[in-house]
ChimeraX commands (.cxc) that place a marker at each C-alpha (Angstrom):
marker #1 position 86.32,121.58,-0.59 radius 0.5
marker #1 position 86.51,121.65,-4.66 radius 0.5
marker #1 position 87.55,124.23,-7.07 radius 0.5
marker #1 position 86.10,124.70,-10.02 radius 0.5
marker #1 position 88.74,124.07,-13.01 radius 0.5
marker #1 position 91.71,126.17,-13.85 radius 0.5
marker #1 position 90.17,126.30,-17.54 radius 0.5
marker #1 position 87.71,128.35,-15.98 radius 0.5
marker #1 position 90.45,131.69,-15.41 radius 0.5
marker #1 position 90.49,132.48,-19.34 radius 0.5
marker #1 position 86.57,132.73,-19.33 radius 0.5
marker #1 position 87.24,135.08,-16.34 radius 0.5
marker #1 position 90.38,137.35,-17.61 radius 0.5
marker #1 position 88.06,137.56,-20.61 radius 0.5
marker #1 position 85.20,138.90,-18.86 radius 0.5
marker #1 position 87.08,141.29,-17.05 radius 0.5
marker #1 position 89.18,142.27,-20.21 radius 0.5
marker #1 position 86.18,143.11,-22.12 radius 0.5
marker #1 position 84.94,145.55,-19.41 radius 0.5
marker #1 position 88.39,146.66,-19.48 radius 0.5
marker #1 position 88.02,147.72,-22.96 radius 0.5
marker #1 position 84.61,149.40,-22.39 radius 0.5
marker #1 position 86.03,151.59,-19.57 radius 0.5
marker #1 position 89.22,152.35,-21.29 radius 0.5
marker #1 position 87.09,153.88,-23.95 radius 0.5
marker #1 position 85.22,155.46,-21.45 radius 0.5
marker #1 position 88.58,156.93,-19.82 radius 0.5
marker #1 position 90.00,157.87,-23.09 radius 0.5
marker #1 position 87.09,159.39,-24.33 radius 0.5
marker #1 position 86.27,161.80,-21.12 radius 0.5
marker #1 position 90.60,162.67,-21.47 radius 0.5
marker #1 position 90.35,163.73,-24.79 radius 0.5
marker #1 position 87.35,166.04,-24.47 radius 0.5
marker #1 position 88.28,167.50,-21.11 radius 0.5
marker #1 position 91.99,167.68,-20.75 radius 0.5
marker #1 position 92.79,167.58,-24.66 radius 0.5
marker #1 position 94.77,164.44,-24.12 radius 0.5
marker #1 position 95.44,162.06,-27.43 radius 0.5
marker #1 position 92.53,159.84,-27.14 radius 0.5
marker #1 position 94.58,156.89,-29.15 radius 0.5
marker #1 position 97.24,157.17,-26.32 radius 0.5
marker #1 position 94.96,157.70,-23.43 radius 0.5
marker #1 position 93.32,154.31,-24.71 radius 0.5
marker #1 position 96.24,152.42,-25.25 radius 0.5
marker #1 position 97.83,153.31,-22.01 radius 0.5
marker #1 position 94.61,152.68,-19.70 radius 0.5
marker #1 position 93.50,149.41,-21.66 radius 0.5
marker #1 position 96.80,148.18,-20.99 radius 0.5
marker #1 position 96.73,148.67,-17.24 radius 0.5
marker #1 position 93.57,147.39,-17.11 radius 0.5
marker #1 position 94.04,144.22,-19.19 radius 0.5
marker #1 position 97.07,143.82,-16.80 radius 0.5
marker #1 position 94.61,144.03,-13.67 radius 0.5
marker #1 position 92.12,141.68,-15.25 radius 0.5
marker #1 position 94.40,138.51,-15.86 radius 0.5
marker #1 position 95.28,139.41,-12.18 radius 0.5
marker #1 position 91.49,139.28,-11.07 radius 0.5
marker #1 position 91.04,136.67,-12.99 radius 0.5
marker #1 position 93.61,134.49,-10.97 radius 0.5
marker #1 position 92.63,136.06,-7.75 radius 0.5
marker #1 position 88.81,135.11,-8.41 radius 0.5
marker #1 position 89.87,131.38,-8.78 radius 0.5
marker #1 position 91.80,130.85,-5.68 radius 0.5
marker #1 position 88.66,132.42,-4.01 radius 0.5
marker #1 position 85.90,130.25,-5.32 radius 0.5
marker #1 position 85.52,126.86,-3.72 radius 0.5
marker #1 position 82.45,124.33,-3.07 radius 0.5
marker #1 position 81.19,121.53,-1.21 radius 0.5
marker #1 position 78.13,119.04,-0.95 radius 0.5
marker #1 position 77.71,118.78,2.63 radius 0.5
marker #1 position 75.49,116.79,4.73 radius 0.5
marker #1 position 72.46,118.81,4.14 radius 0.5
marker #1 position 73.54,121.66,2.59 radius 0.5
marker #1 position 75.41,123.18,-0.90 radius 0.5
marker #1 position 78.37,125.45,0.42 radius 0.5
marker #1 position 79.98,127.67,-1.36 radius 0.5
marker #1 position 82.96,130.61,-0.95 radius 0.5
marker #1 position 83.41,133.10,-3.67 radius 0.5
marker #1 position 83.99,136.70,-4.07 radius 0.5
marker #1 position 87.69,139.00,-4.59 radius 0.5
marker #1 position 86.40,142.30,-2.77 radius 0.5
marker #1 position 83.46,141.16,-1.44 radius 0.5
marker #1 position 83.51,137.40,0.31 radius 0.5
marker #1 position 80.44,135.92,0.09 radius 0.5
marker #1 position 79.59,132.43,1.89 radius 0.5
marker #1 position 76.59,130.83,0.55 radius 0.5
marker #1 position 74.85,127.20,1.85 radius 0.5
marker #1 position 71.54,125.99,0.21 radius 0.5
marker #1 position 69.83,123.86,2.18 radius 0.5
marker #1 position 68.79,120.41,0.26 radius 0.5
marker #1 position 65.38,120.50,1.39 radius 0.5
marker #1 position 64.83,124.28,-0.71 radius 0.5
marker #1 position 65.94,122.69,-3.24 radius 0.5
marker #1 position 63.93,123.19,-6.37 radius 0.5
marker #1 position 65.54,122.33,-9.75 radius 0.5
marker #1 position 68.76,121.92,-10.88 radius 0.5
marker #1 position 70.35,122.70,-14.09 radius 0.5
marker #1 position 73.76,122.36,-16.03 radius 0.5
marker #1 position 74.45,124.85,-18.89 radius 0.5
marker #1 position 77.30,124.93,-21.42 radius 0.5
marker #1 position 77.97,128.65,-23.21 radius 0.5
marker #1 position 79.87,128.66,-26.59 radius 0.5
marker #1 position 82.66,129.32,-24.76 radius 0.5
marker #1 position 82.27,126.42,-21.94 radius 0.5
marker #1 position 81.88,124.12,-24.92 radius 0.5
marker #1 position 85.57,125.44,-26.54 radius 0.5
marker #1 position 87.02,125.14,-23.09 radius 0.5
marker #1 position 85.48,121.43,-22.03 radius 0.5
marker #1 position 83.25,123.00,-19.22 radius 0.5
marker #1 position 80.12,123.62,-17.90 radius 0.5
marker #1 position 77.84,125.41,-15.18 radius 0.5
marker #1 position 75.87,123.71,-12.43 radius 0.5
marker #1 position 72.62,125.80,-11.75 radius 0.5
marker #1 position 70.69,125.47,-8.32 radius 0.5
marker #1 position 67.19,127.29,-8.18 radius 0.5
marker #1 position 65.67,126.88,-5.13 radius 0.5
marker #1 position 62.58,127.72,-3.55 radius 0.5
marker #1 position 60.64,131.11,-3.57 radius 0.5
marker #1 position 63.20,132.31,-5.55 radius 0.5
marker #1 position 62.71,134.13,-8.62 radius 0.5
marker #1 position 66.06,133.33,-10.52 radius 0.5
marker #1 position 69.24,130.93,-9.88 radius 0.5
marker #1 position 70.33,131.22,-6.35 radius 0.5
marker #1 position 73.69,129.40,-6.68 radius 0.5
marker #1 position 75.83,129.17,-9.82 radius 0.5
marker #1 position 78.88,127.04,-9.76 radius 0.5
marker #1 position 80.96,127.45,-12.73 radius 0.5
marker #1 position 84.02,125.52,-14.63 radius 0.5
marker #1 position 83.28,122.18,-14.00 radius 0.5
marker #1 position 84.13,119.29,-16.12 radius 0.5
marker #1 position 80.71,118.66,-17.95 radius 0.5
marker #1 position 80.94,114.70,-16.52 radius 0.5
marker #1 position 81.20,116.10,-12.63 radius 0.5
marker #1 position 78.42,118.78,-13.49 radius 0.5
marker #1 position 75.98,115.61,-14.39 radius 0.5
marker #1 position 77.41,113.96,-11.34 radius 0.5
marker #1 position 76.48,116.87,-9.22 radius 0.5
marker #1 position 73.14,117.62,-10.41 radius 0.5
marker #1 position 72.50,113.47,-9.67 radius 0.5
marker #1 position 73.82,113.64,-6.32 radius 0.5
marker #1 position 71.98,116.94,-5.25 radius 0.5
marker #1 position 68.79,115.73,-7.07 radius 0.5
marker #1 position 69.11,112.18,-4.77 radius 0.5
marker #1 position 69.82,114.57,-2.03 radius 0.5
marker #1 position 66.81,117.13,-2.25 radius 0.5
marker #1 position 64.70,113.95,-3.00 radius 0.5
marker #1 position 66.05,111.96,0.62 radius 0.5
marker #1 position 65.40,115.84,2.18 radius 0.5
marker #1 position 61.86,116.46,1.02 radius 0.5
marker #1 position 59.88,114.98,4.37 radius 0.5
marker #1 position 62.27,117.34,6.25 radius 0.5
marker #1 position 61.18,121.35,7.13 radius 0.5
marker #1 position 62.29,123.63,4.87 radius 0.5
marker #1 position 61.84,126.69,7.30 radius 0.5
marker link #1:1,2 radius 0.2
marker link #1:2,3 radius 0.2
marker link #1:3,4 radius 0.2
marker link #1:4,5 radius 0.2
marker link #1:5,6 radius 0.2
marker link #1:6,7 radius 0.2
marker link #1:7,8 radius 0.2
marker link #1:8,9 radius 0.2
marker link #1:9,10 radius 0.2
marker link #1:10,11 radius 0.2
marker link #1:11,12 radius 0.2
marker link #1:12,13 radius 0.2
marker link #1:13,14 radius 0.2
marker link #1:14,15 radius 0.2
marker link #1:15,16 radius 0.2
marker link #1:16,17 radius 0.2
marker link #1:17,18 radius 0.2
marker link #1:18,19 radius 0.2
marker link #1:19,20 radius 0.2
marker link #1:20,21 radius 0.2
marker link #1:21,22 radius 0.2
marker link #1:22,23 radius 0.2
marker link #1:23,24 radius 0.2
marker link #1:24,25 radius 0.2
marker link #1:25,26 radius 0.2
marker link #1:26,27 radius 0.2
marker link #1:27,28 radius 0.2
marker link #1:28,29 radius 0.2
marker link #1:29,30 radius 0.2
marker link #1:30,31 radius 0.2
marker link #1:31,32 radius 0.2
marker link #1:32,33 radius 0.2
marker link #1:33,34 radius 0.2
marker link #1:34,35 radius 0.2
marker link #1:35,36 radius 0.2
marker link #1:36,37 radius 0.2
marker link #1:37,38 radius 0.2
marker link #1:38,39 radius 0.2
marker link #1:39,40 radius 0.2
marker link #1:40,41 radius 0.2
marker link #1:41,42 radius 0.2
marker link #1:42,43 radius 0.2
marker link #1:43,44 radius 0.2
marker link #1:44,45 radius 0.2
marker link #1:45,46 radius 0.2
marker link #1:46,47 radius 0.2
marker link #1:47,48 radius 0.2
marker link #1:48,49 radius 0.2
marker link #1:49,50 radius 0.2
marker link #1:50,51 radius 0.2
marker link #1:51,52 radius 0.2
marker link #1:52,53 radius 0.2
marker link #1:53,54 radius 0.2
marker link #1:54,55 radius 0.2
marker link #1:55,56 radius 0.2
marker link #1:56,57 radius 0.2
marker link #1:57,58 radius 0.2
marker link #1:58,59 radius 0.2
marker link #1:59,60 radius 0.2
marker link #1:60,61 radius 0.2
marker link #1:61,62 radius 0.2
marker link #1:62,63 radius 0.2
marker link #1:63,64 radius 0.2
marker link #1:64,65 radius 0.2
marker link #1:65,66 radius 0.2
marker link #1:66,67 radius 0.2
marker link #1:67,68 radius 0.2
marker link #1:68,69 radius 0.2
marker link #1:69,70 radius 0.2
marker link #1:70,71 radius 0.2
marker link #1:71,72 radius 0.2
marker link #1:72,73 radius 0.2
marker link #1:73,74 radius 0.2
marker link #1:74,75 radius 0.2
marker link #1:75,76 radius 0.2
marker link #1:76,77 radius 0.2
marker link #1:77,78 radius 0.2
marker link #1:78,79 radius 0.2
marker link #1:79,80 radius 0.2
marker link #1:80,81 radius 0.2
marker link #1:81,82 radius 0.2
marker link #1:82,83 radius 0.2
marker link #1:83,84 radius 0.2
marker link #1:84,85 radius 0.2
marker link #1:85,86 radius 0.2
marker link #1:86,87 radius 0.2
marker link #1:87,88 radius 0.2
marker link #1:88,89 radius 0.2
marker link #1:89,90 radius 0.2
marker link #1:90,91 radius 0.2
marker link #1:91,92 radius 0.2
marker link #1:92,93 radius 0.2
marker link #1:93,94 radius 0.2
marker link #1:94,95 radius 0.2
marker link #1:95,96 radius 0.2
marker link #1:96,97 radius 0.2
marker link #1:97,98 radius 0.2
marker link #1:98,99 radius 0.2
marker link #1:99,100 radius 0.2
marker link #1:100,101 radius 0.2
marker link #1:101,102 radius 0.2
marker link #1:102,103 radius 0.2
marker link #1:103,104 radius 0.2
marker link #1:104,105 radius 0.2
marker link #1:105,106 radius 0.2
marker link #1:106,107 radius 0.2
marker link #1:107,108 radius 0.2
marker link #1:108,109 radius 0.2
marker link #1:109,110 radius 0.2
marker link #1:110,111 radius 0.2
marker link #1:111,112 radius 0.2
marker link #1:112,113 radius 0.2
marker link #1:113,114 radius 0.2
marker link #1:114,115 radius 0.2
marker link #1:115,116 radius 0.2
marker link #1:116,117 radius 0.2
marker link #1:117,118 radius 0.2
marker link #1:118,119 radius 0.2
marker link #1:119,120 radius 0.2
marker link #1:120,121 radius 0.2
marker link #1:121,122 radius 0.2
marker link #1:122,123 radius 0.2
marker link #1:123,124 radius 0.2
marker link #1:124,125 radius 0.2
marker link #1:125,126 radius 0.2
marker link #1:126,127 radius 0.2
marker link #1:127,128 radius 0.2
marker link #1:128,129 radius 0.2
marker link #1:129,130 radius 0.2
marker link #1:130,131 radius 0.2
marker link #1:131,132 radius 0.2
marker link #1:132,133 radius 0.2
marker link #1:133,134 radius 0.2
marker link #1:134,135 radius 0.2
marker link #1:135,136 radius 0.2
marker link #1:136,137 radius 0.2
marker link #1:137,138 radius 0.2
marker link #1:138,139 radius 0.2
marker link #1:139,140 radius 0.2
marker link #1:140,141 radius 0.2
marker link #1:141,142 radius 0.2
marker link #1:142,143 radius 0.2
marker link #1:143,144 radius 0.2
marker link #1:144,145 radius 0.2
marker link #1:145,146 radius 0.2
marker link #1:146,147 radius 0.2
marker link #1:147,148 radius 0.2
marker link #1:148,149 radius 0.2
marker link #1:149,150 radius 0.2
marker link #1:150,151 radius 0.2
marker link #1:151,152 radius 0.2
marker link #1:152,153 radius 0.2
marker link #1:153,154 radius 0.2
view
């Protein structure tokens, strides 16, 4: 089973620390107006804890999220409060893409996106990857879906 890379954690922690900030306003702004707390305290204090709890998350989602190319399937484990176990059979296999955000581009990563079909979005999403093994991967499950198209996708 592979990891994505440990660049990928700051990308996380920042995720989470953003909605940290949004909900520390949030908390700050419902303890000023209904308990007459200091708002400028109430912030600091709660966007503290919570900036705490996202590096935390952060780490916590990386040791959950691993990945595999199997025989005839994508495999995937993921998820901090909810686990979720994905496989993708080849043969539904539709299109796949890599994508590189501004910040995967700082970093040195990139995205591997699976659609597959009767879908109407991206069904799997593996993120942090070196942008070499992201090319590799969407080769080797292109080759893959390819050898699995005179199979039955049901």
């Amino acid at each position: 089973m592979e990891k994505p890379e440990k660049k990928i954690i700051p990308v996380w922690i920042l995720g989470y620390a953003i909605l940290a900030f949004v909900l520390a306003g949030v908390i700050s702004g419902l303890a000023s107006r209904f308990l007459n707390y200091n708002a400028d305290i109430v912030f600091l204090l709660s966007f503290t804890g919570l900036a705490a709890l996202s590096v935390i998350l952060g780490y916590v989602k990386y040791r959950a999220w691993r990945f595999t190319l199997r025989n005839d399937h994508v495999y995937l484990e993921h998820g901090v409060f909810i686990k979720v176990r994905s496989m993708v059979p080849y043969v539904r296999v539709q299109h796949i893409d890599t994508r590189r955000s501004i910040l995967d581009r700082l970093l040195g990563l990139s995205k591997l996106v699976v659609y597959t079909a009767g879908s109407r979005g991206a069904d799997v999403t593996i993120p942090g990857l070196l942008p070499e093994r992201a090319e590799e991967m969407q080769q080797e499950l292109r080759d893959l879906a390819i050898d699995s198209e005179d199979r039955d996708g049901v």
